[in-house]
ZAMARGU-4260 file (C-alpha; in steps of 0.2 Angstrom, whole numbers, plus 5000, padded with zeros to 4 digits):
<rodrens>
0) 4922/5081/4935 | 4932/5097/4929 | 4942/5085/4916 | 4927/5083/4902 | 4937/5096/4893
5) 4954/5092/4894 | 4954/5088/4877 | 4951/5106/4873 | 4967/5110/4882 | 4976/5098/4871
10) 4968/5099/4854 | 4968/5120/4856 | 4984/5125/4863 | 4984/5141/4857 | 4965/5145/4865
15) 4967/5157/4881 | 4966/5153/4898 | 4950/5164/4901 | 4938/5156/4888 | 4945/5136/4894
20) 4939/5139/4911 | 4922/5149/4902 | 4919/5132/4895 | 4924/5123/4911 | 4910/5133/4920
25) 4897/5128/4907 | 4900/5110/4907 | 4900/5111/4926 | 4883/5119/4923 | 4877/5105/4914
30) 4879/5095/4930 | 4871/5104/4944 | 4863/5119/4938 | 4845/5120/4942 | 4830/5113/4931
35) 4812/5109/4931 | 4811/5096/4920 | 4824/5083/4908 | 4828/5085/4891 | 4828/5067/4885
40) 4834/5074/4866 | 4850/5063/4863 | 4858/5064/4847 | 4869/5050/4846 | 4874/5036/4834
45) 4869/5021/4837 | 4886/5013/4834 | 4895/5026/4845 | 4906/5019/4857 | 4905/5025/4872
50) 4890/5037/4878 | 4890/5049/4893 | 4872/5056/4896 | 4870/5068/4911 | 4854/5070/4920
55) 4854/5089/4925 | 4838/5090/4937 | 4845/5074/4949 | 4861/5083/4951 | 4855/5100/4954
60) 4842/5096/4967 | 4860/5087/4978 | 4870/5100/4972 | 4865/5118/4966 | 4874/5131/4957
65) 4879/5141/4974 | 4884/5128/4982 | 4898/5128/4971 | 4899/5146/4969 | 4906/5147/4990
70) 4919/5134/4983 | 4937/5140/4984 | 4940/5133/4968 | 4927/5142/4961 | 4932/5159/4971
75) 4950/5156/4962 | 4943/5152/4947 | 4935/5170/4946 | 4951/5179/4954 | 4959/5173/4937
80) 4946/5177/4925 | 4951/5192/4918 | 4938/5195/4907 | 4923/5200/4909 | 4912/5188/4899
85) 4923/5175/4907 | 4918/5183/4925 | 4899/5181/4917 | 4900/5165/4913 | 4907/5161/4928
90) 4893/5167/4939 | 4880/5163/4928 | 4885/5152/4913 | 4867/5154/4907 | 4875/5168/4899
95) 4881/5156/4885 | 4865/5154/4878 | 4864/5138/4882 | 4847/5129/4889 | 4855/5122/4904
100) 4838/5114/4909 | 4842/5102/4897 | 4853/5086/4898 | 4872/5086/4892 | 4878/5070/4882
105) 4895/5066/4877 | 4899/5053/4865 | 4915/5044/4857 | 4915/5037/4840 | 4926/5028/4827
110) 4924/5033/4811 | 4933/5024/4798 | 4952/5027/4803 | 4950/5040/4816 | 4941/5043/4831
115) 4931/5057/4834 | 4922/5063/4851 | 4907/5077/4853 | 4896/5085/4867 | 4881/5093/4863
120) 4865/5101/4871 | 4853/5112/4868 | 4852/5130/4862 | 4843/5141/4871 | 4847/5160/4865
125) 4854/5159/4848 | 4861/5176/4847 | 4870/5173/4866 | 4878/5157/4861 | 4885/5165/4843
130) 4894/5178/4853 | 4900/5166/4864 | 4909/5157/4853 | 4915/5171/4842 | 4924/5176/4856
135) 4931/5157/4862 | 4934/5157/4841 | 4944/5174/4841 | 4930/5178/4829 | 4931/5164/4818
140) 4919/5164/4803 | 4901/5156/4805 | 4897/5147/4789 | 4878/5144/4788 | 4872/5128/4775
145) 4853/5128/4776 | 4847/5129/4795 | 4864/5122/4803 | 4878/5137/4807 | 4896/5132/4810
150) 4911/5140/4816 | 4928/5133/4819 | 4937/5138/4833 | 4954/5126/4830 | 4959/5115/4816
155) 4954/5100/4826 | 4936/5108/4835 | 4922/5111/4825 | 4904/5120/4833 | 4889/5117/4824
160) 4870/5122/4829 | 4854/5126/4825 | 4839/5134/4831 | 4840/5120/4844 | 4853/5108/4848
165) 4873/5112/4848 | 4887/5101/4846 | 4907/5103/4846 | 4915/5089/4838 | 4934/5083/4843
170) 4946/5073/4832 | 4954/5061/4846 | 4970/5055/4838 | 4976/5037/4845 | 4962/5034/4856
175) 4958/5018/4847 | 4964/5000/4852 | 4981/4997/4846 | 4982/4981/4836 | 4994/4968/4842
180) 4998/4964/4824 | 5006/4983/4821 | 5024/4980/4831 | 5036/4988/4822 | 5024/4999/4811
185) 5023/5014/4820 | 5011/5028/4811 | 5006/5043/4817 | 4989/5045/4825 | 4975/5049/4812
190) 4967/5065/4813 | 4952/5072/4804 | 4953/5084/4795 | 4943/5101/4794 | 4928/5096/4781
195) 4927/5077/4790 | 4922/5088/4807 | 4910/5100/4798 | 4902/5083/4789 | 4899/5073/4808
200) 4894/5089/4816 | 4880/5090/4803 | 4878/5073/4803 | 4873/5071/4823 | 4860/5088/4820
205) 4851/5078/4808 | 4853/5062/4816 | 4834/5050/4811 | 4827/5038/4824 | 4832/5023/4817
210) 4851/5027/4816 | 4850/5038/4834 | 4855/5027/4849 | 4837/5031/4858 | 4831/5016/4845
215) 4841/5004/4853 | 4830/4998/4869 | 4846/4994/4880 | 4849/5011/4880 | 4832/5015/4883
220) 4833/5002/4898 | 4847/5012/4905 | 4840/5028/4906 | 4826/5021/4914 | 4835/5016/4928
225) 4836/5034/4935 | 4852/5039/4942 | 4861/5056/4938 | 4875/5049/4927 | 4874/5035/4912
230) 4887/5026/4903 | 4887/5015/4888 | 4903/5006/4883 | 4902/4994/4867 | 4918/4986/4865
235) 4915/4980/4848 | 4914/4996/4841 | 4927/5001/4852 | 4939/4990/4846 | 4932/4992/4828
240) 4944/4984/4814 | 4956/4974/4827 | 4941/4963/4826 | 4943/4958/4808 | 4961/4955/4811
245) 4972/4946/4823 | 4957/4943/4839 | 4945/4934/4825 | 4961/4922/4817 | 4962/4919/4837
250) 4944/4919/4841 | 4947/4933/4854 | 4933/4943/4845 | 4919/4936/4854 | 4924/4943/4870
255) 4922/4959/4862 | 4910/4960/4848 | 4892/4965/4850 | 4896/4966/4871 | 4888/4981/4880
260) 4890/4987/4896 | 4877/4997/4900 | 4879/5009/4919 | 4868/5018/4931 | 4880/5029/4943
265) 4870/5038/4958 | 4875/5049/4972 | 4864/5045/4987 | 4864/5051/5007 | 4882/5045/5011
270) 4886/5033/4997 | 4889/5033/4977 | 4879/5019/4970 | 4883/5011/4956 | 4875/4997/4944
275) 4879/4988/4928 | 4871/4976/4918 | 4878/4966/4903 | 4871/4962/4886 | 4880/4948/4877
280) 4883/4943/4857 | 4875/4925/4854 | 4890/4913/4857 | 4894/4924/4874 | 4875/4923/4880
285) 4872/4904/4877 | 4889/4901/4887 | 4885/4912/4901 | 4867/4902/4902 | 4876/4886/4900
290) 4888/4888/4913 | 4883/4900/4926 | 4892/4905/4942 | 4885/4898/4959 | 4884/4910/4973
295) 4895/4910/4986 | 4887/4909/5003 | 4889/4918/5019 | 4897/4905/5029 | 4912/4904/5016
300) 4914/4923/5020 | 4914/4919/5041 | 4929/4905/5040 | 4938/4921/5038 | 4947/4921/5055
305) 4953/4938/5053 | 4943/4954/5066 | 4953/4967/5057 | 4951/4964/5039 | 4954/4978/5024
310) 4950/4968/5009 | 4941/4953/5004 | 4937/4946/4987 | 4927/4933/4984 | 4923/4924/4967
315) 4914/4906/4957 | 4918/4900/4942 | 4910/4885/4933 | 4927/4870/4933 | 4919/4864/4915
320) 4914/4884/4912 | 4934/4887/4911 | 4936/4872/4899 | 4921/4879/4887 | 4929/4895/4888
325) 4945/4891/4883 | 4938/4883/4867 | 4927/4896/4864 | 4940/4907/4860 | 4951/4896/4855
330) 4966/4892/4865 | 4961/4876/4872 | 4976/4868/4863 | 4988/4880/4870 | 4982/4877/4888
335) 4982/4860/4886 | 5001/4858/4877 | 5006/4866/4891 | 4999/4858/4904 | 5004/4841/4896
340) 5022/4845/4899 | 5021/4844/4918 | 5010/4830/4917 | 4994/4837/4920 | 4977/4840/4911
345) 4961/4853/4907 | 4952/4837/4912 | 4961/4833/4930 | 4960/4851/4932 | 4941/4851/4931
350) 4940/4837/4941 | 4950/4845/4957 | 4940/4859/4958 | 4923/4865/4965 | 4925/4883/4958
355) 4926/4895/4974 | 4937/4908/4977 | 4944/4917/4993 | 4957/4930/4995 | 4958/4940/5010
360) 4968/4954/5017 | 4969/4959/5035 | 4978/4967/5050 | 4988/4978/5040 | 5001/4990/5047
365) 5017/4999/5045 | 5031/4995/5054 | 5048/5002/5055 | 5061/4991/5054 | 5079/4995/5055
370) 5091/4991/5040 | 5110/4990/5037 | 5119/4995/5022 | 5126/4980/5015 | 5148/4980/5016
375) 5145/4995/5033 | 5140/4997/5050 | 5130/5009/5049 | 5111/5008/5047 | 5093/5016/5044
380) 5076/5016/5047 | 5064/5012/5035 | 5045/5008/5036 | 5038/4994/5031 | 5022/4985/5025
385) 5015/4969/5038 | 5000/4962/5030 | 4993/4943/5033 | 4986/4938/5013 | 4973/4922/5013
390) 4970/4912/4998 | 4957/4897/4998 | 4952/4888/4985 | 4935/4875/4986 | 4941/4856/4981
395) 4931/4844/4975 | 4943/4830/4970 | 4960/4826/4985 | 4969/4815/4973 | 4966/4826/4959
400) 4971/4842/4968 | 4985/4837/4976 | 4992/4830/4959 | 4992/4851/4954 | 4996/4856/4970
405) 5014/4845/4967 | 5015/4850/4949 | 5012/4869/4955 | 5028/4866/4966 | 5039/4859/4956
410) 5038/4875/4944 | 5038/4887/4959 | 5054/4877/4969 | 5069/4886/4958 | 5062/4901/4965
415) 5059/4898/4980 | 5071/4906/4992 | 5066/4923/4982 | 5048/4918/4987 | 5041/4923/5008
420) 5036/4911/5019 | 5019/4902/5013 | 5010/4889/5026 | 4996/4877/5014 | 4985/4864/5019
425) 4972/4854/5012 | 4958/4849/5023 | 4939/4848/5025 | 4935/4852/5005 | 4946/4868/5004
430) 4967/4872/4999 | 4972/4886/5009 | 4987/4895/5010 | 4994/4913/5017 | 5008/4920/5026
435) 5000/4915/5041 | 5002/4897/5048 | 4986/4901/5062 | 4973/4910/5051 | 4979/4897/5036
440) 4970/4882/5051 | 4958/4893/5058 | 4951/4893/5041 | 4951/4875/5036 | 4944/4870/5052
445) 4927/4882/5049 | 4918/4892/5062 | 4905/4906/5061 | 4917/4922/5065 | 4904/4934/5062
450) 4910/4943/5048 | 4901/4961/5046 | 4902/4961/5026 | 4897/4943/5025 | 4878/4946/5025
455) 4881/4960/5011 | 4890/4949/5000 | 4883/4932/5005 | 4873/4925/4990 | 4881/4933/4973
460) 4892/4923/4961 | 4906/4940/4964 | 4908/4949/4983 | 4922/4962/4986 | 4926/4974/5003
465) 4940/4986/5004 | 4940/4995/5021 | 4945/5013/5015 | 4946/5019/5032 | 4960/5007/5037
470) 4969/5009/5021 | 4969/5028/5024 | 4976/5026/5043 | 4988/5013/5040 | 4996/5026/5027
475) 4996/5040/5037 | 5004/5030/5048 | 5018/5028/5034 | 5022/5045/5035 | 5023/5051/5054
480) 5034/5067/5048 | 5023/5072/5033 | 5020/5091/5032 | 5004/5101/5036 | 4996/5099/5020
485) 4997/5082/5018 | 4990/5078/5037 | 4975/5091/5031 | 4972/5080/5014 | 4974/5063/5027
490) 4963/5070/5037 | 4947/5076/5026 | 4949/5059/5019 | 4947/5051/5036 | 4932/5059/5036
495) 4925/5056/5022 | 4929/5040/5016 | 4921/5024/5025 | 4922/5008/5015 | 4917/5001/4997
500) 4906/4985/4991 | 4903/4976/4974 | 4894/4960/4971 | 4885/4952/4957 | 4887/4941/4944
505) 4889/4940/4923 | 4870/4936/4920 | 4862/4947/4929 | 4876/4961/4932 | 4884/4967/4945
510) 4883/4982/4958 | 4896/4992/4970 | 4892/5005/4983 | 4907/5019/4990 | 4901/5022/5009
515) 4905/5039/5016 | 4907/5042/5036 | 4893/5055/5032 | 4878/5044/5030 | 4866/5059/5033
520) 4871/5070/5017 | 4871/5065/4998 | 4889/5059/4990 | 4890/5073/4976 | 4888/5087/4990
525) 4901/5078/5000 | 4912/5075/4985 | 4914/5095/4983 | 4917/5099/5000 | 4930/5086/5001
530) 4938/5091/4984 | 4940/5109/4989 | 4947/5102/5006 | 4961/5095/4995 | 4962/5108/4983
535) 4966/5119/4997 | 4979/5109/5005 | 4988/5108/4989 | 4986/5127/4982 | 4995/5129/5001
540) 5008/5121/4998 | 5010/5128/4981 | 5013/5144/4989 | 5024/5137/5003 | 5038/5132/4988
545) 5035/5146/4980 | 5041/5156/4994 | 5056/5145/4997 | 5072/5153/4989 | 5076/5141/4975
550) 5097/5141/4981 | 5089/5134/4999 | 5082/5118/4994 | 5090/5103/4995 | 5089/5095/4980
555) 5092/5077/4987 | 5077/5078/4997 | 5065/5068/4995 | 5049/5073/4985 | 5032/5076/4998
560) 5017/5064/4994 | 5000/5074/4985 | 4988/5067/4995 | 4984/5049/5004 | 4966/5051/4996
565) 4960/5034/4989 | 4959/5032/4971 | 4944/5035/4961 | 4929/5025/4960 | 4930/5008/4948
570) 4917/5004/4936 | 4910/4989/4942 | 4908/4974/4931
</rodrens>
């Protein structure tokens, strides 16, 4: 969450340490300060890219201001304010001016060539917030044009406010979609220049209903959904002019134009919840009626034989849905060309399959294993990855299948003995195949084996479990000789991470959910207990090399892992 103003760091370089982590502090603020009511004042273009919209009362009531303020981070970050009005704002960023009862929204947007990114929010003391920013500015010149002011504190970050909204305004060179046609034609990345920021910054203060995004009733519907964070992604307008070019000669462009994801993120008692839903252009929502995915039942999830799974993903896909696709954006000749030439069809293809999908991961461990140098004697010990891998696949024609099943082979058999060991079978209306001979028949031959996630995920069109928990151990376990930092960051994310879950389907959207060992407190409280944890660990062993004589270390040794936390949270689709 401290990264929202990274591109401050890289668009202002020569802006000084003390004022980066003033406005660090502020937009912190904006996410758990305290309020009484919501701010639903947006100011956004209607055709902006992508949208960030914070609602600043949920997050305060699960996390208030001192909460934070007994975080180490937060303790470190004062002990290297120098400054005084840093130290202020640091302690209370109210001293900004800014109404932090209000909502913060960030937005990304192409405009012509270039790309351009702004927050904004809402004034509160007018002559606070102007000596802010003279100071950030180095007393940079406020320019008044009616009722807007405007000060710009670099070349490519323009302020502008009046009596009650703010905003700054960011040139973000090469954020857009690179075009595949450019190869060869390198250019460097467009930047706006100084007038074009002062003209947008304007622009969004004086932004009517009719162009503002809060006309737009998805939107709308979004923010209605509750939640502490929103996110609106359109990928027409975030590709922009690629869509006129090489995707619409390949019809490509209707996966992208007019296509909305629209997401509700929420930190509950021991879990981040999070929900998307998906509006369509018109060839993409008459295809998605036409040919829906069917739900994947529980029973389908218990043929796993498996008790000691860490992943499972599950997906359906219409057969004749994947041959209306590929026409639809026009590759259907391509596919079938190359299918011709190993004496295959679209058609046949249809006709071997149902549309269900399985691949499952389980019992996984590290072992050590013992390994001689090739042309010596002598050997080493390294540690290995074991893990069984399952893939099954629902058949609805034999002949048909196991015409692709031979064609499959024939391309796959130069490459074989580079290739593991792979045990398949066809039986009972399902291919399966794995690296494991026993689970590969166990699965064919059915059985109810009780799966805890299968009840979770039974009944959507999309299921997925990762067992975070188990990932977590079985890497530890990877490193039995790690230092003390790294068996401190491996152990707050043993207790703080559980497992994960996302189902859903393309109609109706989708869902995931991050459970916490925790169950009892909400996520965003955990999330900054958990992130000073590891902020610790690692400002430790900062200070552990530092005090290392630089002529004592071995420089062949190998470098220490960061951390065994898991990765951050995906967006679910």
């Amino acid at each position: 969450m401290f990264c929202l103003f990274d591109p401050i760091k890289t668009l202002k370089p020569n802006m000084t340490r003390n004022y980066l982590v003033a406005l660090t502090a502020i937009c912190t603020m904006a996410f758990f300060v305290s309020c009484k009511h919501k701010d639903k004042s947006i100011l956004v273009p209607k055709d902006a890219a992508i949208v960030i919209q914070l609602d600043g009362a949920s997050l305060a009531s699960k996390l208030p201001w001192e909460d934070i303020k007994a975080s180490n981070w937060y303790k470190d970050a004062q002990g290297e304010a120098s400054d005084s009005l840093a130290k202020k704002l640091l302690d209370d960023p109210r001293a900004a001016g800014i109404e932090i009862q209000a909502s913060f929204t960030f937005f990304v947007k192409k405009q012509g060539q270039g790309t351009y990114m702004a927050l904004e929010g809402t004034v509160k003391d007018a002559a606070a917030f102007e000596a802010f920013n003279k100071k950030i500015g180095k007393d940079a010149a406020v320019t008044k044009d009616g009722n807007i002011s405007q000060q710009l504190l670099d070349k490519s970050v323009c302020l502008s406010w009046n009596s009650q909204y703010f905003n700054y305004v960011f040139s973000l060179p090469g954020f857009s979609m690179p075009s595949p046609m450019s190869r060869g034609n390198y250019s460097e990345p467009y930047t706006f220049p100084v007038d074009s920021l002062k003209k947008f910054g304007k622009e969004i203060l004086n932004l009517d209903g009719s162009a503002n995004i809060t006309d737009d009733s998805r939107f709308n519907d979004l923010l209605a959904q509750g939640g502490d964070c929103h996110f609106w992604f359109n990928t027409g307008e975030y590709a922009g002019d690629i869509l006129n070019g090489a995707l619409s000669m390949m019809k490509l462009d209707v996966l992208l134009k007019g296509n909305i994801s629209a997401t509700t993120l929420s930190f509950d008692n021991g879990k981040i919840a999070i929900r998307s839903k998906h509006y369509y252009n018109k060839e993409m929502s008459e295809f998605v009626d036409k040919y829906p995915a069917h739900p994947i039942s529980a029973d389908v999830y218990n043929r796993i034989p498996s008790k000691d799974i860490d992943g499972v993903m599950t997906f359906n896909y219409p057969p004749d849905g994947l041959k209306a696709f590929l026409k639809l954006i026009g590759v259907d000749g391509i596919v079938n060309s190359g299918l011709g030439k190993v004496n295959y069809s679209m058609d046949e293809f249809v006709k071997a399959n149902k549309g269900d999908l399985v691949l499952a991961v389980s019992d996984f461990k590290v072992v050590q294993q013992e390994i001689t140098i090739p042309g010596t004697t002598e050997t080493f010990k390294s540690n290995k990855p074991d893990v069984k891998v399952l893939f099954a696949t629902s058949v609805n024609d034999k002949p048909a299948f196991d015409k692709l099943i031979a064609n499959v082979k024939t391309q796959v058999e130069p490459f074989s003995a580079q290739m593991p060991s792979i045990t398949y079978t066809l039986n009972n209306g399902w291919f399966a195949a794995g690296n494991s001979a026993d689970d590969v028949n166990k699965f064919l031959a059915g059985g109810n084996n009780n799966q805890p996630f299968a009840a979770k995920l039974g009944g959507h069109a999309f299921g997925l479990f990762i067992d975070i928990q188990k990932l977590i151990t079985a890497g530890s376990n990877a490193e039995p000789n790690a230092d003390d930092e790294t068996k401190a960051i491996v152990d707050a994310s043993k207790k703080m991470w559980k497992d994960m879950y996302a189902w859903g389907d393309a109609k109706t959207g989708s869902e995931a959910e991050i459970n916490l060992v925790d169950a009892n407190t909400n996520s965003l409280k955990q999330l900054n207990q958990y992130a000073d944890k590891v902020a610790a660990a690692m400002k430790a062993r900062q200070q552990k090399w530092q005090s290392v004589p630089a002529d004592s270390i071995d420089a062949t040794a190998p470098a220490m892992i960061d951390s065994i936390a898991p990765p951050p949270p995906p967006a679910a689709h």
